[in-house]
N, C-alpha and C positions, 0 to 999 in steps of 0.2 A: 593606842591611838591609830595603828597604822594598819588595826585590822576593821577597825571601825570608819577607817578613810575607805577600804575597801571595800567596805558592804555599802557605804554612802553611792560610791562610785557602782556598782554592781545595780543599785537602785535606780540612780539615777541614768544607765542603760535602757534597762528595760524599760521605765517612765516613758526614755526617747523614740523606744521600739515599737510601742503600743499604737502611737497615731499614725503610725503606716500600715501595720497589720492593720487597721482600722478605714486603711484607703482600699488597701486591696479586697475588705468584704463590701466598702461601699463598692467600689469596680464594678464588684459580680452583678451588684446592683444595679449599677448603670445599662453593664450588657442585656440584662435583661428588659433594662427599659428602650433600650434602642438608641441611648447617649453615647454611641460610642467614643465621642472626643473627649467628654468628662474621663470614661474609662482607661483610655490610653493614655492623658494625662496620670490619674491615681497612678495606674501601672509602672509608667514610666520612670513615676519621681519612687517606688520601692524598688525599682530594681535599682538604684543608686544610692539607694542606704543602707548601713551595714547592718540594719538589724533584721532587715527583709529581703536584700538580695539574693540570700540561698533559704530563702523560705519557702516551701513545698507548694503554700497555697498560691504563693506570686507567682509562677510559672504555671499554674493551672490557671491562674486567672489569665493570665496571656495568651493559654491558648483557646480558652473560650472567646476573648476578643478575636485574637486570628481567623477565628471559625466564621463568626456573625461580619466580621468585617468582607471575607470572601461571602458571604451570603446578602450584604448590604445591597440597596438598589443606590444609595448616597455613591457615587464619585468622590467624594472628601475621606470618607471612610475605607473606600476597597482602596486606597489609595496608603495606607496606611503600612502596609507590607509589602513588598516588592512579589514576594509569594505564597503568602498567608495561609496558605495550608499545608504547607512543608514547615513554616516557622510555628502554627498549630501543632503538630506531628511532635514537631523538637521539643516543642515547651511542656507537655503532656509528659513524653516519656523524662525531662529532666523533673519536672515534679517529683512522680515517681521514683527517680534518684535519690531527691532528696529524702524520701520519705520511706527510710527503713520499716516504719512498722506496717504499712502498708494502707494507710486512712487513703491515701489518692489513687491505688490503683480498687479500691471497693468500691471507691464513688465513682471512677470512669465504669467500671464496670456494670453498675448497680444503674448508672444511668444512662448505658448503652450510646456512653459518648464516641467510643471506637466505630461502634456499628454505623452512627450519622458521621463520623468525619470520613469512614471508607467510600461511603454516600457521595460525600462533597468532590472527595477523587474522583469520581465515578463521572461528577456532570462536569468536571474541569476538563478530565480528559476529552469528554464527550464533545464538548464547544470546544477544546484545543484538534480534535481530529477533524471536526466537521470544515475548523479554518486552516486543514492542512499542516499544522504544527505536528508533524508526527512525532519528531523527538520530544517534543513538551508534553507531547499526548502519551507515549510511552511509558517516561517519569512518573506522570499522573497514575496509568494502571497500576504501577509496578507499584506504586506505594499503595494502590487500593490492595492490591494484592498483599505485600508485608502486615497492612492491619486484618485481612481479614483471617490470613492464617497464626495471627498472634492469640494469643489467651484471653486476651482483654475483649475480643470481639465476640458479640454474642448475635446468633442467630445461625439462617443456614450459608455455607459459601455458594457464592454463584461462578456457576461452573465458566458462565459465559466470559467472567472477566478475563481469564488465563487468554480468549478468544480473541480479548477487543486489543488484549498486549500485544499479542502476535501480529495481530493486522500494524497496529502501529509500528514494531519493530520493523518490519516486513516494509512497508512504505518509508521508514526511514534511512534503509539501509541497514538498519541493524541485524543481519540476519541469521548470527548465530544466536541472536536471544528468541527469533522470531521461530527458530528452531526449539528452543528451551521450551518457549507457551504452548506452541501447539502437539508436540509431540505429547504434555501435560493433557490438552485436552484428546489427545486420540485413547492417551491412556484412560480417560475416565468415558470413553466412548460419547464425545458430546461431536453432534454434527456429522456424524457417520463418518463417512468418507474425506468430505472435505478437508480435514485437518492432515490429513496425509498430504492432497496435492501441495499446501500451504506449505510443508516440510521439502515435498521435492521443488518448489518454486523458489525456496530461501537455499537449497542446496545450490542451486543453480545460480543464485546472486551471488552464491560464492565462487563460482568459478568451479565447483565439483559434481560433475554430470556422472561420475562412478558410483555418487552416495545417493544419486539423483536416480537413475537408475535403477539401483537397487531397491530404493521405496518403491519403485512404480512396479515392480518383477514381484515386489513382495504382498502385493496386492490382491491377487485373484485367489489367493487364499484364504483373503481374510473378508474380500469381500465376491466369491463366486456370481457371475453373470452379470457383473457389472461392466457394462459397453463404453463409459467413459475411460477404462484403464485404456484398454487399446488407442483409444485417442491420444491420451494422453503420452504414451510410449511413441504413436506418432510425432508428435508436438517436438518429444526430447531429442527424436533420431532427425530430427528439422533444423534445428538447432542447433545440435551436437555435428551437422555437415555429415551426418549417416547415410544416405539417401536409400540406398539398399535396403537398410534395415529397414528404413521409416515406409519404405514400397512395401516389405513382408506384412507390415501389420494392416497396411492401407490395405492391401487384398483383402488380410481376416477380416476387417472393418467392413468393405465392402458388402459379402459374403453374410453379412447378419443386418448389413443399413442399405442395398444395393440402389436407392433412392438417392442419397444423400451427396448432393453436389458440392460440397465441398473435399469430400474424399479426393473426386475425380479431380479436382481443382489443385489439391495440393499434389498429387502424383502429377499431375502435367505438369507444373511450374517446375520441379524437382527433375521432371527429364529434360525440362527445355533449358535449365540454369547446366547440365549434361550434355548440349545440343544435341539433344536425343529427337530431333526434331519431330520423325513423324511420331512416336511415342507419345509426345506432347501434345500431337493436334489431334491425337487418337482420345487423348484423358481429355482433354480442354474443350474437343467437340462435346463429349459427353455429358461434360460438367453445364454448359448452356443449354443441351437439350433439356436439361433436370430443372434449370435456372438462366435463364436470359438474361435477368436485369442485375447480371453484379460484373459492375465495370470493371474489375480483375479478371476473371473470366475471359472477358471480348478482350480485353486491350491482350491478356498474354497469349489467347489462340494468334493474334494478326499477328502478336511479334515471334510466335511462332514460324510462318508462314514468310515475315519476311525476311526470319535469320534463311530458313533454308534458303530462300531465293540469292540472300546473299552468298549463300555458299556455292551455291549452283553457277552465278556468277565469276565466283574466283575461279573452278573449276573450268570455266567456258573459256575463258581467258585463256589458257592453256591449251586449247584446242589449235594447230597450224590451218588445219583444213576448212577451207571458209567457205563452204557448205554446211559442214558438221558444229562449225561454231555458231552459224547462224539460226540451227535449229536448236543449241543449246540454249544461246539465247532468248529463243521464244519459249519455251519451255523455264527457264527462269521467271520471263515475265510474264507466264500464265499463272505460276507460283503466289507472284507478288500481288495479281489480281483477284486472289484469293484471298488476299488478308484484307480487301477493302471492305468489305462489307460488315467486316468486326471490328476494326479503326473505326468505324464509323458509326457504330451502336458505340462504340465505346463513347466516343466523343459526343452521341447524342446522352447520352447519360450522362456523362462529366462534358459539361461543353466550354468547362475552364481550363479544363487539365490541359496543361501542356505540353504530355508527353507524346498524346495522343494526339493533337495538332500536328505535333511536329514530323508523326511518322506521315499523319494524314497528305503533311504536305511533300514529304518525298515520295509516296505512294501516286500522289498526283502530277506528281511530274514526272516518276520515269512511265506511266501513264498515257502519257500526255495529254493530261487535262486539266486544259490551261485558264480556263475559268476558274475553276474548280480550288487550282493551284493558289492565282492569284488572292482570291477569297483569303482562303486559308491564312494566307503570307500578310493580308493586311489584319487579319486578327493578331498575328502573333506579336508581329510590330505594335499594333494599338496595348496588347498584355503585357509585352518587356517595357514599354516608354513610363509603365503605370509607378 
């Protein structure tokens, strides 16, 4: 009797098991019809029964829901997972857990469902980076990335994603992973050069201009004649508070671009942040003869011109002899009459900027041009009341 209670009992399981296994094949069926609330219903009520909730197919069925539900145009539907392609991801490989003999990882396979949920990563990321979620956009690659280097995915890898991870590391801070992708991509040679700057730019987020450095020194090697390194070696000895060094490469750079107004632009800022004054107005004129119209340019030659004046100043000040002070004096303010006419482009370019106002208007008053001044002084009032 007590072993015929137990085949009764043993029968009457699987009788119980039958009409839920029989929800989750209808599910698939729904998914496919585009019922996704019938679906997630079936699903739902088998993962709470003990004869289907560790059954291979329920978890594949969940994550085909997951998948269509991220792909829905329904709000009710995308609405349905919090993140519906990570909880895809999980439901797939736990199927495959289940299923020692391997029926579920043939049929992801056989029907290249890795290959579209890498996909689905791919345009998550894409619409998470386009709205600035860089760390959601990262997650996203990283996990295109884990399926497409797994076994189950078929087709060819795209080199590019390694690229689109780094960018988003890189934007979100991350930037030893930001190091991780792109070094991956310099290894497989995607994007020539680029992927190196991407390496010494995330070295530099860290705070390590020695690893920064040394990418950029290890360069001309790999890539002969290329004229952005030297820029670039510019940029870090800028940065890095080098000025020296960054002056050595600014010559080389010259010397192969002797056109190019920003060279002269950064050499005079770098001797006038030195009060290297005339050094300054020697780059800074140059860099306006090449380019007129960049109001860093005009604004740093004037304040060129009126640091030295101000020096000249302190220096007169000191003079007892007031004869000799007094030609110090004009000699200062022939100085400062020299910066006006770059104050004054600058300001006709930027005619908001208030730095430029404000020298404008000390320049017109030790001047004494009291029109001139005045103007000035009731712009700057009417800018700060704003």
């Amino acid at each position: 009797m007590k072993k015929f209670f137990l085949l009764i009992a043993a029968v009457s399981i699987s009788i119980v098991a039958m009409p839920q296994k029989g929800k989750v094949t209808s599910a698939l069926g729904y998914i496919d019809q585009g019922t996704l609330d019938k679906a997630k219903e079936a699903i739902d009520q088998a993962l709470l029964d003990d004869g289907t909730m560790n059954w291979p197919n329920t978890y594949f069925a969940k994550g085909k829901l997951c998948q269509a539900a991220f792909k829905s145009d329904n709000p009710k539907f995308k609405a349905f997972y919090t993140d519906p392609l990570a909880e895809s991801f999980t439901s797939y490989e736990k199927a495959m857990e289940l299923d020692p003999k391997g029926g579920i990882k043939k049929k992801i396979i056989t029907n290249m469902i890795y290959t579209d949920l890498a996909m689905d990563f791919f345009n998550q990321g894409s619409i998470q980076f386009e709205a600035k979620d860089f760390a959601s956009a990262l997650k996203s690659f990283e996990s295109q990335i884990v399926i497409a280097e797994g076994d189950k995915y078929i087709g060819a890898i795209d080199t590019g994603m390694y690229y689109n991870a780094g960018l988003a590391a890189i934007n979100s801070g991350s930037n030893k992973a930001a190091i991780k992708y792109f070094e991956k991509c310099a290894e497989m040679k995607y994007l020539g050069i680029t992927p190196y700057y991407q390496i010494y730019e995330s070295y530099l987020g860290l705070g390590d201009t020695i690893q920064a450095e040394s990418v950029l020194k290890g360069l001309p090697d790999k890539f002969p004649g290329d004229k952005t390194i030297t820029l670039q070696l510019i940029d870090l000895y800028i940065k890095s508070n080098k000025p020296d060094e960054a002056q050595k490469y600014i010559k080389v750079a010259k010397e192969s671009d002797p056109t190019n107004s920003t060279l002269y632009f950064a050499a005079g800022i770098m001797y006038l942040n030195q009060s290297k004054y005339d050094e300054a107005i020697e780059e800074l004129t140059k860099s306006i003869e090449l380019n007129p119209d960049v109001y860093d340019a005009q604004y740093g030659l004037g304040a060129a011109y009126i640091n030295k004046a101000s020096d000249m100043f302190v220096k007169a000040n000191e003079i007892m002899d007031v004869k000799k002070y007094s030609e110090a004096i004009d000699e200062a303010n022939a100085v400062y009459s020299k910066a006006l006419p770059y104050m004054e482009k600058a300001n006709e370019i930027n005619p908001e900027d208030v730095y430029a106002l404000r020298s404008l208007q000390e320049l017109y008053y030790r001047l004494k041009q009291t029109d001139k001044y005045n103007a000035i002084k009731a712009k700057l009032d009417a800018i700060e009341k704003k």
